[in-house]
N, CA, C and O atoms as a GROMACS GRO file, in nm:
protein
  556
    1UNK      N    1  -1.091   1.368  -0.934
    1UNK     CA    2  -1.198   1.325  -0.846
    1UNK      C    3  -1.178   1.178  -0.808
    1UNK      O    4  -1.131   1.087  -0.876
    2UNK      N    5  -1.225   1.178  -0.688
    2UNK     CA    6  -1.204   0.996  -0.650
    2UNK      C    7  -1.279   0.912  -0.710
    2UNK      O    8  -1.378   0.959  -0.766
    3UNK      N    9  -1.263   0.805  -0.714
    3UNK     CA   10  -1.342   0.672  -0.777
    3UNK      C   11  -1.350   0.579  -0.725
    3UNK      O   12  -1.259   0.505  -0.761
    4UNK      N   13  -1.423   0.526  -0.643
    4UNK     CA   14  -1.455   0.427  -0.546
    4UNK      C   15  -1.561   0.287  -0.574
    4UNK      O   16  -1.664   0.300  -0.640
    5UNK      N   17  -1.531   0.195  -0.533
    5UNK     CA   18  -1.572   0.082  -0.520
    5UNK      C   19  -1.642   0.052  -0.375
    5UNK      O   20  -1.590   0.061  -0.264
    6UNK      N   21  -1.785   0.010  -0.410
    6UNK     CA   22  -1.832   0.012  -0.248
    6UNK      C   23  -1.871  -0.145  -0.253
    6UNK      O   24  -1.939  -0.217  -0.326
    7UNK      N   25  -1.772  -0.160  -0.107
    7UNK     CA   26  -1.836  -0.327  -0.054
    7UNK      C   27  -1.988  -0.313  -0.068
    7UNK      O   28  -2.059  -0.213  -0.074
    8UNK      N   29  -2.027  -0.491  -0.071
    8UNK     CA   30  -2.172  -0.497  -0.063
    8UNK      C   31  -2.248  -0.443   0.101
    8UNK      O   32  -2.351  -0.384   0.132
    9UNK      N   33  -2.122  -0.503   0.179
    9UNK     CA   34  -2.211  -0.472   0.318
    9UNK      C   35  -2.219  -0.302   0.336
    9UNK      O   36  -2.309  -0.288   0.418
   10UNK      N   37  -2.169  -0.166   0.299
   10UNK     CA   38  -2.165  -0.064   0.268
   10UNK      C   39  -2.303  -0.028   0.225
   10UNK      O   40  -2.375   0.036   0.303
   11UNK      N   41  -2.352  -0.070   0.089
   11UNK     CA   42  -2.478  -0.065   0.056
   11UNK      C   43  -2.600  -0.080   0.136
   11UNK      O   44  -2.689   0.004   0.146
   12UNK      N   45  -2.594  -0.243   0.217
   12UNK     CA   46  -2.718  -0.259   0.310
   12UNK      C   47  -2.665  -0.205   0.395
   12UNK      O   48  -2.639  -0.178   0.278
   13UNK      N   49  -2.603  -0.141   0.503
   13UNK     CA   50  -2.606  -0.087   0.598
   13UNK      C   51  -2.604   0.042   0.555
   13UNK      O   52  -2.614   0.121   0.649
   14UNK      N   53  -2.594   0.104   0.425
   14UNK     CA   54  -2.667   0.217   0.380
   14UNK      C   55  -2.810   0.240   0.390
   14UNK      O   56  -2.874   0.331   0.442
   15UNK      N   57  -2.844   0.137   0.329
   15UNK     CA   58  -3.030   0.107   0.325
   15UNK      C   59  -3.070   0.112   0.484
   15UNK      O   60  -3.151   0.188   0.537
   16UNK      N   61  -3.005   0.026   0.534
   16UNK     CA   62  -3.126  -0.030   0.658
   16UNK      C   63  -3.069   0.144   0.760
   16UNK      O   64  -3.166   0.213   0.789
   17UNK      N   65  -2.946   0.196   0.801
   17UNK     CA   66  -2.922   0.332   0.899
   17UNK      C   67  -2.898   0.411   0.792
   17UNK      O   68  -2.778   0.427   0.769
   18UNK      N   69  -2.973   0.464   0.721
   18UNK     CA   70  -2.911   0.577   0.630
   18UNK      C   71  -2.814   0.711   0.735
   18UNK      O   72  -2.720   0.777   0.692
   19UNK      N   73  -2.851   0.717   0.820
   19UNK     CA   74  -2.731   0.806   0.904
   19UNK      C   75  -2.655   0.770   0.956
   19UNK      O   76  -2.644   0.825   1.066
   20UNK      N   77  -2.567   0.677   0.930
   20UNK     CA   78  -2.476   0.571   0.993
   20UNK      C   79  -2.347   0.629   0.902
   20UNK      O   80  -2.399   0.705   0.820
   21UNK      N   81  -2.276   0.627   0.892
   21UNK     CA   82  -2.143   0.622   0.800
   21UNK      C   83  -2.119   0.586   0.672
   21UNK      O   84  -2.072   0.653   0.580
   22UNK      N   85  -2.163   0.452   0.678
   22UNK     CA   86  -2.178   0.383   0.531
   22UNK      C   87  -2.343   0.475   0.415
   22UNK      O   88  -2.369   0.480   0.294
   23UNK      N   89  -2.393   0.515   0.505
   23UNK     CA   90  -2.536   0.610   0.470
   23UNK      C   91  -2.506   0.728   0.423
   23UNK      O   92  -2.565   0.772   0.325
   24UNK      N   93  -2.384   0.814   0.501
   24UNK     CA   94  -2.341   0.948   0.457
   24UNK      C   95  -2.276   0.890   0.304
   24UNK      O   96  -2.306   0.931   0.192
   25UNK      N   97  -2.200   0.803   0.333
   25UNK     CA   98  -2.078   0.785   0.241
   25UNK      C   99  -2.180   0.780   0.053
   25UNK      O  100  -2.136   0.824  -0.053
   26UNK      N  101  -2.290   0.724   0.072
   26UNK     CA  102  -2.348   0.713  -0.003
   26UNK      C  103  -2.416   0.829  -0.048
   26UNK      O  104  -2.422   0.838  -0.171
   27UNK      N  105  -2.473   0.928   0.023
   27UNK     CA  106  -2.559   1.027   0.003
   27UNK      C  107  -2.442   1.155  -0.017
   27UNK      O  108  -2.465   1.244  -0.098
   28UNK      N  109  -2.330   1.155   0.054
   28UNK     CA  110  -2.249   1.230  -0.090
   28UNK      C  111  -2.217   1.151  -0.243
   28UNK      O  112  -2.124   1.196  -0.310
   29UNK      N  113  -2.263   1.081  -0.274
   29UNK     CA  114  -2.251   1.022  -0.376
   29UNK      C  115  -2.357   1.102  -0.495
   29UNK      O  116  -2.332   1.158  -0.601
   30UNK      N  117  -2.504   1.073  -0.410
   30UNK     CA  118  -2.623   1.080  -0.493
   30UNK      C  119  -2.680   1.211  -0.449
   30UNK      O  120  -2.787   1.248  -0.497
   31UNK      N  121  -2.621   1.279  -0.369
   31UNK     CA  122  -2.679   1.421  -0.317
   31UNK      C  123  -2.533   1.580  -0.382
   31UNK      O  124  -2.568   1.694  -0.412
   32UNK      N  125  -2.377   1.524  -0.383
   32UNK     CA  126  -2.314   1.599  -0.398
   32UNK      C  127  -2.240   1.524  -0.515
   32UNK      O  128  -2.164   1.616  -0.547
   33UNK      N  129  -2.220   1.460  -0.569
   33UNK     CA  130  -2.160   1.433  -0.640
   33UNK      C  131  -2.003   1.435  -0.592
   33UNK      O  132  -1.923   1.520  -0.631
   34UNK      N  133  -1.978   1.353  -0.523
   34UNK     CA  134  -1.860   1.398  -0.470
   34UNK      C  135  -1.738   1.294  -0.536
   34UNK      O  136  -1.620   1.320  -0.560
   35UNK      N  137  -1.807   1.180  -0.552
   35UNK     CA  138  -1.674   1.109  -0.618
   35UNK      C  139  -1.763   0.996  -0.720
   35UNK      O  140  -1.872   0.952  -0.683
   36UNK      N  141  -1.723   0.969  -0.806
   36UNK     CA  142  -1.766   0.842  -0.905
   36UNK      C  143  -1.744   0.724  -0.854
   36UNK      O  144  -1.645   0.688  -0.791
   37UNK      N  145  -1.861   0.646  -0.890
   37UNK     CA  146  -1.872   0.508  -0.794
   37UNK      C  147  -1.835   0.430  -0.916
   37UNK      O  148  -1.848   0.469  -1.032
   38UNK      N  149  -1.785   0.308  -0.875
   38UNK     CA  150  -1.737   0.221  -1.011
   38UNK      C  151  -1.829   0.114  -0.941
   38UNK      O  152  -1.836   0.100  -0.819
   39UNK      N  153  -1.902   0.035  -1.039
   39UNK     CA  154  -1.973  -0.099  -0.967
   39UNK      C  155  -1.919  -0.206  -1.080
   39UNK      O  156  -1.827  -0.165  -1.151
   40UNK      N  157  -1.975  -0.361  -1.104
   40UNK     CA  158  -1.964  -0.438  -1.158
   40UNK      C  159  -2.094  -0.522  -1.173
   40UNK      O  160  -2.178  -0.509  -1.084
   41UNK      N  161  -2.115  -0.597  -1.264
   41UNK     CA  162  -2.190  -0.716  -1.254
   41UNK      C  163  -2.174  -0.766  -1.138
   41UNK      O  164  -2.254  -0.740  -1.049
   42UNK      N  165  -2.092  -0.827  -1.123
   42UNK     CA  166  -2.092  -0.912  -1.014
   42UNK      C  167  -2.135  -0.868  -0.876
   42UNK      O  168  -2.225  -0.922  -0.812
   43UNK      N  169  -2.066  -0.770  -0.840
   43UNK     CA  170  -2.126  -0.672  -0.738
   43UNK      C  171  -2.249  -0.610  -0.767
   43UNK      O  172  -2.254  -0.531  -0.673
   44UNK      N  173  -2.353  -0.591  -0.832
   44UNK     CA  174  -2.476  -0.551  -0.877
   44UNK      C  175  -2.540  -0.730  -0.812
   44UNK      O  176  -2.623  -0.740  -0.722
   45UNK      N  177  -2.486  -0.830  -0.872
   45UNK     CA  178  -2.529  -0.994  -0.827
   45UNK      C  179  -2.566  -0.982  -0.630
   45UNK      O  180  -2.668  -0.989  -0.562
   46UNK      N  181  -2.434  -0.965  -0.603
   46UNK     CA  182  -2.424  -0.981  -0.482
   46UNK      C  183  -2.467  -0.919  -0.384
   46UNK      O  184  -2.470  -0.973  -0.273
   47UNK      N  185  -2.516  -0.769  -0.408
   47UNK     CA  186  -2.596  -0.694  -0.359
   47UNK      C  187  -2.740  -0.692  -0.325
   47UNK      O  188  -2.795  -0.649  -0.223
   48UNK      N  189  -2.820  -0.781  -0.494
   48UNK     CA  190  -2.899  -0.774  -0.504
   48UNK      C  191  -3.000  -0.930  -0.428
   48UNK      O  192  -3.120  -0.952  -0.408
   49UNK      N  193  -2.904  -0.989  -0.411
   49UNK     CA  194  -2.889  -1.124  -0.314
   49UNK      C  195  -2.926  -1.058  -0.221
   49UNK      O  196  -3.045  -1.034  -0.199
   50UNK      N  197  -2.819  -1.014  -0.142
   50UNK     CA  198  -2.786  -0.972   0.010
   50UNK      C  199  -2.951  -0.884   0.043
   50UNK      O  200  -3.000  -0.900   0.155
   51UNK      N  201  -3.017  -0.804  -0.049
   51UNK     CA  202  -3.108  -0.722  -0.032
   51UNK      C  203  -3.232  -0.796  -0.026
   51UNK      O  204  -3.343  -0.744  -0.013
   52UNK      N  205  -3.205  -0.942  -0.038
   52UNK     CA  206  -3.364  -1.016  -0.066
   52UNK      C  207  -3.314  -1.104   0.053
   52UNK      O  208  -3.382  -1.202   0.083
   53UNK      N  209  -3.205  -1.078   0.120
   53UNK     CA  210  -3.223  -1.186   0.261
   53UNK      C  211  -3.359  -1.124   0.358
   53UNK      O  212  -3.382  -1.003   0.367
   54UNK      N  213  -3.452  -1.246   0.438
   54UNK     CA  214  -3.488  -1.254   0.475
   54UNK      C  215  -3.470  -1.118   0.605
   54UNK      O  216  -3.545  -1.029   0.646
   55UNK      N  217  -3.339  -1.157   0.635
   55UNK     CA  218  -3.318  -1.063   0.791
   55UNK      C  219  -3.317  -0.924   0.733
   55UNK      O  220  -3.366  -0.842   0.810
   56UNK      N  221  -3.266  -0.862   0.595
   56UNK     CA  222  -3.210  -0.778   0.552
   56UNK      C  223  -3.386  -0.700   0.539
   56UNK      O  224  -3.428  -0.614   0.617
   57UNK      N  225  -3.473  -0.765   0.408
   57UNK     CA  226  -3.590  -0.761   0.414
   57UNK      C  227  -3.682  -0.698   0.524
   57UNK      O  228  -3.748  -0.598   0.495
   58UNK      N  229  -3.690  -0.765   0.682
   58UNK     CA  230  -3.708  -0.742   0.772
   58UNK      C  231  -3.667  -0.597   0.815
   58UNK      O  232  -3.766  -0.524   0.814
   59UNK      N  233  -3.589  -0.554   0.840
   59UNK     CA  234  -3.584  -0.419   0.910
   59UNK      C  235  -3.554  -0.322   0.810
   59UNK      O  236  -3.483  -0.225   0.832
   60UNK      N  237  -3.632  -0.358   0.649
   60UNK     CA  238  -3.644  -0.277   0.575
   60UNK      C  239  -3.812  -0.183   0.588
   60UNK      O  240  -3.843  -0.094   0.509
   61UNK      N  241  -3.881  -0.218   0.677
   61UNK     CA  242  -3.973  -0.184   0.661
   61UNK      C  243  -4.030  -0.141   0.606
   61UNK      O  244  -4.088  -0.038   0.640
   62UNK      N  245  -4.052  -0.226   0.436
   62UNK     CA  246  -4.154  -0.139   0.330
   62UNK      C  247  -4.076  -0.096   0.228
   62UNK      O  248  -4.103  -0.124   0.112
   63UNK      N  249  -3.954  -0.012   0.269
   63UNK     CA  250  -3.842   0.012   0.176
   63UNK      C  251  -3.828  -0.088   0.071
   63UNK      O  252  -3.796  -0.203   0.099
   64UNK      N  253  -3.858  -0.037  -0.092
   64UNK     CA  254  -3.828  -0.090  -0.186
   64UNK      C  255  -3.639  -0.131  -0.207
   64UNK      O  256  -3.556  -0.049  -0.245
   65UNK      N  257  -3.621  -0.223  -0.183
   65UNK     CA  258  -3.466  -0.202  -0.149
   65UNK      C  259  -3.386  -0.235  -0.311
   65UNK      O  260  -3.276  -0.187  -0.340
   66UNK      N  261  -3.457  -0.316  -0.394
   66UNK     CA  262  -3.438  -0.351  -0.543
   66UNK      C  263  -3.456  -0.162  -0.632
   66UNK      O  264  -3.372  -0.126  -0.714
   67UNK      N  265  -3.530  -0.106  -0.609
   67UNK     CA  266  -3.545   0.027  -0.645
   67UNK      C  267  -3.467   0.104  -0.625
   67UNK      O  268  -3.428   0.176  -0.717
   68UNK      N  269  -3.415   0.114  -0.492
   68UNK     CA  270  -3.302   0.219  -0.423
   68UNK      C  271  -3.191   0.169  -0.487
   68UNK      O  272  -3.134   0.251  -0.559
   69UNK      N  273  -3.142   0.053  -0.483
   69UNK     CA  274  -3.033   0.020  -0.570
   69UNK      C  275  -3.016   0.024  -0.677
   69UNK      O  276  -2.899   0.030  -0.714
   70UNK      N  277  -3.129   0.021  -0.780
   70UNK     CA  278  -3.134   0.017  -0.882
   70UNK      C  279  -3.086   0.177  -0.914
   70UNK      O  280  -3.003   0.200  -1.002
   71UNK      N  281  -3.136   0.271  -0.844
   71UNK     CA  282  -3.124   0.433  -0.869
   71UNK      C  283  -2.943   0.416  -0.857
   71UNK      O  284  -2.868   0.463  -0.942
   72UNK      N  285  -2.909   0.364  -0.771
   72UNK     CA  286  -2.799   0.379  -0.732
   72UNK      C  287  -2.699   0.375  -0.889
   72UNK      O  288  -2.630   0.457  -0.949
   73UNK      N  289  -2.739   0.227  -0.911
   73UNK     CA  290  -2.631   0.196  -1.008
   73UNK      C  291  -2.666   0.270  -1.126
   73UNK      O  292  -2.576   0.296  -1.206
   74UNK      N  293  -2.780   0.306  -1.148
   74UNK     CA  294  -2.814   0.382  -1.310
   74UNK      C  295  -2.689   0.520  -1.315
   74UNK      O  296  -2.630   0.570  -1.410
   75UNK      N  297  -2.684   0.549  -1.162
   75UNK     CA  298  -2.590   0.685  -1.201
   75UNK      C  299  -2.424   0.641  -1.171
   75UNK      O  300  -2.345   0.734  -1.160
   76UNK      N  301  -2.372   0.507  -1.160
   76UNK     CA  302  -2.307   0.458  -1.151
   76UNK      C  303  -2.197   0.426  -1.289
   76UNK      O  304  -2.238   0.432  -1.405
   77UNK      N  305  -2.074   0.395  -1.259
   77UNK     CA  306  -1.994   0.392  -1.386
   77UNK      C  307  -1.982   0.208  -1.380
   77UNK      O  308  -1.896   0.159  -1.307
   78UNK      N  309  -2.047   0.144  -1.439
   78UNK     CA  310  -2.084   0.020  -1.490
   78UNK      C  311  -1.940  -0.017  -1.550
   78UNK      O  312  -1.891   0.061  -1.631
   79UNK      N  313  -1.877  -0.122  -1.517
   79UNK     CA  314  -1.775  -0.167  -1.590
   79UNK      C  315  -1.832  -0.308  -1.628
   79UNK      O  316  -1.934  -0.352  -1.574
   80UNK      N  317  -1.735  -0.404  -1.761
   80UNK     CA  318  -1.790  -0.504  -1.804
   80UNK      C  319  -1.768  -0.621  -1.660
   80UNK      O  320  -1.863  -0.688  -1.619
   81UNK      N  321  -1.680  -0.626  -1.620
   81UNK     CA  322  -1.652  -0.746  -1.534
   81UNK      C  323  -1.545  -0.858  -1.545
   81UNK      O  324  -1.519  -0.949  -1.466
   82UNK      N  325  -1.493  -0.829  -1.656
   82UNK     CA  326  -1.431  -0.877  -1.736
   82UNK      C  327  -1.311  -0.917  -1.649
   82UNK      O  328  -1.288  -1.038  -1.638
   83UNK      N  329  -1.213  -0.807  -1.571
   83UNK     CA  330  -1.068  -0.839  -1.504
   83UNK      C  331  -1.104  -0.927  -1.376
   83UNK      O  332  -1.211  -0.908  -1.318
   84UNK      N  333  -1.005  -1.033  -1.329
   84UNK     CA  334  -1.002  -1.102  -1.321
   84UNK      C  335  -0.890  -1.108  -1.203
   84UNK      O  336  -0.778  -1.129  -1.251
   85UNK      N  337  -0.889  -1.096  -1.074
   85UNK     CA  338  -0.805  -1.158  -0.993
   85UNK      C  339  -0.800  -1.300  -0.900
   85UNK      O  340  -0.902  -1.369  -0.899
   86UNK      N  341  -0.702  -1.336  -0.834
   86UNK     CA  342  -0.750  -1.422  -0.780
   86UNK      C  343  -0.633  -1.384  -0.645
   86UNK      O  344  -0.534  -1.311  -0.644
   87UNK      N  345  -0.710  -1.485  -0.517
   87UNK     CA  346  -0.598  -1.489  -0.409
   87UNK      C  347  -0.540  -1.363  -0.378
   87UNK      O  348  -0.420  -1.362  -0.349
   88UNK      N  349  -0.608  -1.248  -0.378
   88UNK     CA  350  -0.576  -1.120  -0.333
   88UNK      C  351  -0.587  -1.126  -0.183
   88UNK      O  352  -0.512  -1.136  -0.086
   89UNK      N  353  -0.739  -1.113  -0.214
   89UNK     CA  354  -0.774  -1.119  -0.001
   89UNK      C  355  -0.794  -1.254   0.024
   89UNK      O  356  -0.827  -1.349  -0.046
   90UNK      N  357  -0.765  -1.238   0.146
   90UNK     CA  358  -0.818  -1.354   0.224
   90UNK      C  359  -0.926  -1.424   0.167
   90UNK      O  360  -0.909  -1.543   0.143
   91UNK      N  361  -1.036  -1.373   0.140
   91UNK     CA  362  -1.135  -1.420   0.124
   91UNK      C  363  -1.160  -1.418  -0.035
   91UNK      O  364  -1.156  -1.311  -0.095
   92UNK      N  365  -1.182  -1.518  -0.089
   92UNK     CA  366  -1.174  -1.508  -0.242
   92UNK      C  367  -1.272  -1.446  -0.307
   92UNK      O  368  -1.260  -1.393  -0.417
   93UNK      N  369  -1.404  -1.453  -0.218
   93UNK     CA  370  -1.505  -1.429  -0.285
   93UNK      C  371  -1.457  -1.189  -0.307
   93UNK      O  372  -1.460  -1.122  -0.410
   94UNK      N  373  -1.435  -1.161  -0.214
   94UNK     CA  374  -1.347  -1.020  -0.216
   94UNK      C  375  -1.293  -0.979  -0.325
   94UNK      O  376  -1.301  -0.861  -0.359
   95UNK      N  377  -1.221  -1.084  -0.404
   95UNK     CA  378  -1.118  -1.048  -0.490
   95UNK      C  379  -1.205  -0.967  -0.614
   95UNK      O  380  -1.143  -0.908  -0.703
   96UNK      N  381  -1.351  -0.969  -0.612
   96UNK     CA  382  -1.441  -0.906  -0.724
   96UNK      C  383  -1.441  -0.724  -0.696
   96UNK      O  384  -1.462  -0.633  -0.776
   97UNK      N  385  -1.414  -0.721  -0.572
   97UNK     CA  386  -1.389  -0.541  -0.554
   97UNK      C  387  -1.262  -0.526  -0.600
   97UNK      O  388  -1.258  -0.459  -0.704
   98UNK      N  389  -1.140  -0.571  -0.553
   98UNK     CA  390  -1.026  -0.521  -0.667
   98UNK      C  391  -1.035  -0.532  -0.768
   98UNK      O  392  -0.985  -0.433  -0.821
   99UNK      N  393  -1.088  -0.624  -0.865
   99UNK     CA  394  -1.093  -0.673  -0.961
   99UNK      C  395  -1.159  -0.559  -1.015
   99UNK      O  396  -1.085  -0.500  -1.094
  100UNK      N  397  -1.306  -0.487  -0.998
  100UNK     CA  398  -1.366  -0.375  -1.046
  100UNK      C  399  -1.293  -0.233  -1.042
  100UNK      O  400  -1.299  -0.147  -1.130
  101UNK      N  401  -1.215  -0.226  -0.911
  101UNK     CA  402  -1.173  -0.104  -0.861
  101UNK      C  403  -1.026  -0.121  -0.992
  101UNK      O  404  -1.011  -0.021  -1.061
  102UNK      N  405  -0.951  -0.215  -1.015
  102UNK     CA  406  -0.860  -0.192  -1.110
  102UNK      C  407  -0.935  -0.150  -1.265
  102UNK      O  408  -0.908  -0.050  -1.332
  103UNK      N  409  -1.042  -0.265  -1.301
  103UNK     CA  410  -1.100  -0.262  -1.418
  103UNK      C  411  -1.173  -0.053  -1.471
  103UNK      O  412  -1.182   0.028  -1.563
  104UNK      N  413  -1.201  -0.077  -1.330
  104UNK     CA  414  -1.301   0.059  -1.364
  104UNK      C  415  -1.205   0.207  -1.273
  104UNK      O  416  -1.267   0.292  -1.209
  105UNK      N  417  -1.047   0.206  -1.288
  105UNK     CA  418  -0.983   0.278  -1.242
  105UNK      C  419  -1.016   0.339  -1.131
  105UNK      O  420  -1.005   0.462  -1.136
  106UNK      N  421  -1.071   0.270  -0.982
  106UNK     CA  422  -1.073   0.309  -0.896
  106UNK      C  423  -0.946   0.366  -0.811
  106UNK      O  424  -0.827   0.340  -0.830
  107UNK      N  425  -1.009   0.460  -0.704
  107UNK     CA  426  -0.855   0.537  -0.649
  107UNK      C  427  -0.882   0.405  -0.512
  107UNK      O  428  -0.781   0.367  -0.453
  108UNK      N  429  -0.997   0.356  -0.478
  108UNK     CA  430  -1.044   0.354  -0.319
  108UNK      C  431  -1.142   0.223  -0.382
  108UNK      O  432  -1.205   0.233  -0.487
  109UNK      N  433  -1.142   0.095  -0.293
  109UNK     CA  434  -1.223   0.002  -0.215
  109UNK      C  435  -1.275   0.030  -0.097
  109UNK      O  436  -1.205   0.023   0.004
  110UNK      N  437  -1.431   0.072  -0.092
  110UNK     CA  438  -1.490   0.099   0.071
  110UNK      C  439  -1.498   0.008   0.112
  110UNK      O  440  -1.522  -0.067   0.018
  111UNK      N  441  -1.494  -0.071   0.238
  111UNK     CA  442  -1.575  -0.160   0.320
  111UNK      C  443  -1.522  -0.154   0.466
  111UNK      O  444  -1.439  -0.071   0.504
  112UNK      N  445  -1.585  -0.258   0.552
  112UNK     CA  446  -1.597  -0.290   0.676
  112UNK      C  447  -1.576  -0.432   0.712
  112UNK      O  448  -1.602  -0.502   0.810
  113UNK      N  449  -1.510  -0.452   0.577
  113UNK     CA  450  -1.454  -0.625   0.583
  113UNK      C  451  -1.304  -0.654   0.629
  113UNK      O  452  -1.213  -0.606   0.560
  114UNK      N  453  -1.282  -0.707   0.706
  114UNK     CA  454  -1.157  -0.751   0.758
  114UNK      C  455  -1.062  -0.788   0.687
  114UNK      O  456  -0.949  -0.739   0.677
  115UNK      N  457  -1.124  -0.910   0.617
  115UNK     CA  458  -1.046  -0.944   0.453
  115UNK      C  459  -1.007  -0.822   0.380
  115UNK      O  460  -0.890  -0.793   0.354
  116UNK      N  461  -1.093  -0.762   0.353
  116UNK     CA  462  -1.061  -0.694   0.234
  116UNK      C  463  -0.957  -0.592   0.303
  116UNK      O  464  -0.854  -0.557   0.245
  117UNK      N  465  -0.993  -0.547   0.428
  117UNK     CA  466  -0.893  -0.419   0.450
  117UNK      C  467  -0.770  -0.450   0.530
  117UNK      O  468  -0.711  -0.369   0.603
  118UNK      N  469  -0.728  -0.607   0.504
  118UNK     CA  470  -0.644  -0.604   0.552
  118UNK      C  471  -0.525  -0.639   0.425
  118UNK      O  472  -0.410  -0.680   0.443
  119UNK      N  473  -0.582  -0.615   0.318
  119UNK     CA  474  -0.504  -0.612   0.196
  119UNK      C  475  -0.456  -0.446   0.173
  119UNK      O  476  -0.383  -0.423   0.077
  120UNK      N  477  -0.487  -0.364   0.238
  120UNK     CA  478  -0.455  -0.258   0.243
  120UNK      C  479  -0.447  -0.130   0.130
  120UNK      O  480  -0.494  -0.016   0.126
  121UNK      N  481  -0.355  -0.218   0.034
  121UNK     CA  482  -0.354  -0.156  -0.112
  121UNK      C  483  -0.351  -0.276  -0.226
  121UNK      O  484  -0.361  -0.387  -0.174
  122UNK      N  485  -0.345  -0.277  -0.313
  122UNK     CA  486  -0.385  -0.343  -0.440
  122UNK      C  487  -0.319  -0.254  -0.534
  122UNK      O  488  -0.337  -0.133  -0.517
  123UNK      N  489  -0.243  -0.292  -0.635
  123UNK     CA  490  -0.175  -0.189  -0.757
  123UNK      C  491  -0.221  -0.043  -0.683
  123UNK      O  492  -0.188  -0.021  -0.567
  124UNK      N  493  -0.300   0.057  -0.762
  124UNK     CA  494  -0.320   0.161  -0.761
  124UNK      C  495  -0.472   0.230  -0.643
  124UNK      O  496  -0.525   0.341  -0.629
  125UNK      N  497  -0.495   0.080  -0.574
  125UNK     CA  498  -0.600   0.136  -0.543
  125UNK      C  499  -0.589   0.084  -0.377
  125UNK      O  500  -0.523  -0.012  -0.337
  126UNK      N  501  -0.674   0.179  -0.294
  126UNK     CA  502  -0.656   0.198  -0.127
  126UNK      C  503  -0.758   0.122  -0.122
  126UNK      O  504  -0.855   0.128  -0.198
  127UNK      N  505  -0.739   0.032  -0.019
  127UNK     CA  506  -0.843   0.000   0.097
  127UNK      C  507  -0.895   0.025   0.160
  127UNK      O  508  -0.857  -0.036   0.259
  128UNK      N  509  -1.021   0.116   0.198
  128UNK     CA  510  -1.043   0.195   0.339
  128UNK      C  511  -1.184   0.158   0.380
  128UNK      O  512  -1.266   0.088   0.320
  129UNK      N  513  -1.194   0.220   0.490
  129UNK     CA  514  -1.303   0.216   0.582
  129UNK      C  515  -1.422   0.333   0.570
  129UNK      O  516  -1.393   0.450   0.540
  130UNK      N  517  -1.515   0.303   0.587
  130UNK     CA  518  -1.649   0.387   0.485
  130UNK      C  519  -1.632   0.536   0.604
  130UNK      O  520  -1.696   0.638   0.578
  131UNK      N  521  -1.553   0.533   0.713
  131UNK     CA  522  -1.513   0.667   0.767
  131UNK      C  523  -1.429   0.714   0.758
  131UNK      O  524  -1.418   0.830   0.800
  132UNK      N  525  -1.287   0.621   0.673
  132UNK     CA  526  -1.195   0.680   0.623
  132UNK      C  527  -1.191   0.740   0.479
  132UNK      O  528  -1.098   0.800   0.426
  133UNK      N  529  -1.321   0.706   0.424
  133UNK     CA  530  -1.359   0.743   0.317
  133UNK      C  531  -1.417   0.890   0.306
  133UNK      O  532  -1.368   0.982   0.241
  134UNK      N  533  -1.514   0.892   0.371
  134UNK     CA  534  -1.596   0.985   0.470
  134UNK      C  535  -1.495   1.110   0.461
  134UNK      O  536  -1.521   1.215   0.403
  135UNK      N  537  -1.368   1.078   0.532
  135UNK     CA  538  -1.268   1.172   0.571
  135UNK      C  539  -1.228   1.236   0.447
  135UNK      O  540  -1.266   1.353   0.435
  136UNK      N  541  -1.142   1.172   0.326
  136UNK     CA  542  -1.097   1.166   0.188
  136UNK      C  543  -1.233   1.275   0.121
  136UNK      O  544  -1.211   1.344   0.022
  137UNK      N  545  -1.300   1.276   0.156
  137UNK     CA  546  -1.428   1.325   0.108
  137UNK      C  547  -1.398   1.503   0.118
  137UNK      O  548  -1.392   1.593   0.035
  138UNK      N  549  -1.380   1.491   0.329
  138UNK     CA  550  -1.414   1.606   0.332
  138UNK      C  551  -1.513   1.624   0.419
  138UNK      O  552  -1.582   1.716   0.376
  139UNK      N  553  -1.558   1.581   0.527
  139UNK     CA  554  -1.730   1.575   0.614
  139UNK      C  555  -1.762   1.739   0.586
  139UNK      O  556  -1.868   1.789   0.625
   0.00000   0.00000   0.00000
């Protein structure tokens, strides 16, 4: 079964269009069980940031967005946080999704980040796009 790592922006654009791509990608997660999600501390941090922005807040309308995530990660495979890359992607702050996706034997990094997917692969694990994921799945 696959094991995936989901960018943070994946998550809120889960929340705010749940029928959007990044929305399916999630709801085979928590509706079919279709592949094991690996998260991290750090990514649990950065999420939970991103979900208390102001703009994010806003076109949540009401949506408990600390709750929904929280469900998320309880059925989630929690790794310590522990591995450690650096200077992978472009963008350093990135390097915390390989870093989990190796730690917590991911097959797949989701996102919609430029940085990140233009690192392509990493040791054992793919880079893809939350519709190339989508695909890997199976629609």
């Amino acid at each position: 079964m696959l094991r995936a790592v989901l960018d943070a922006n994946v998550y809120i654009s889960a929340i705010i269009q749940p029928g959007g791509t990044p929305g399916k990608v999630l709801e085979r997660f928590l509706s079919a069980a279709s592949f094991h999600l690996v998260i991290s501390p750090q990514i649990v941090d950065e999420v939970l940031r991103a979900l208390a922005y102001p703009k994010v807040r806003k076109v949540l309308h009401g949506v408990d967005a600390q709750l929904w995530f929280e469900d998320i990660v309880v059925l989630a495979d929690l790794v310590a946080g522990a591995h450690e890359i650096s200077r992978v992607s472009r963008d350093p702050d990135d390097d915390k999704y390989l870093a989990a996706a190796v730690e917590g034997r991911a097959t797949h990094v989701v996102t919609g980040d430029q940085d990140l997917l233009s690192v392509g692969r990493f040791e054992d694990v793919e880079v893809v796009t939350p519709r190339a994921f989508l695909s890997l799945l199976g629609q």
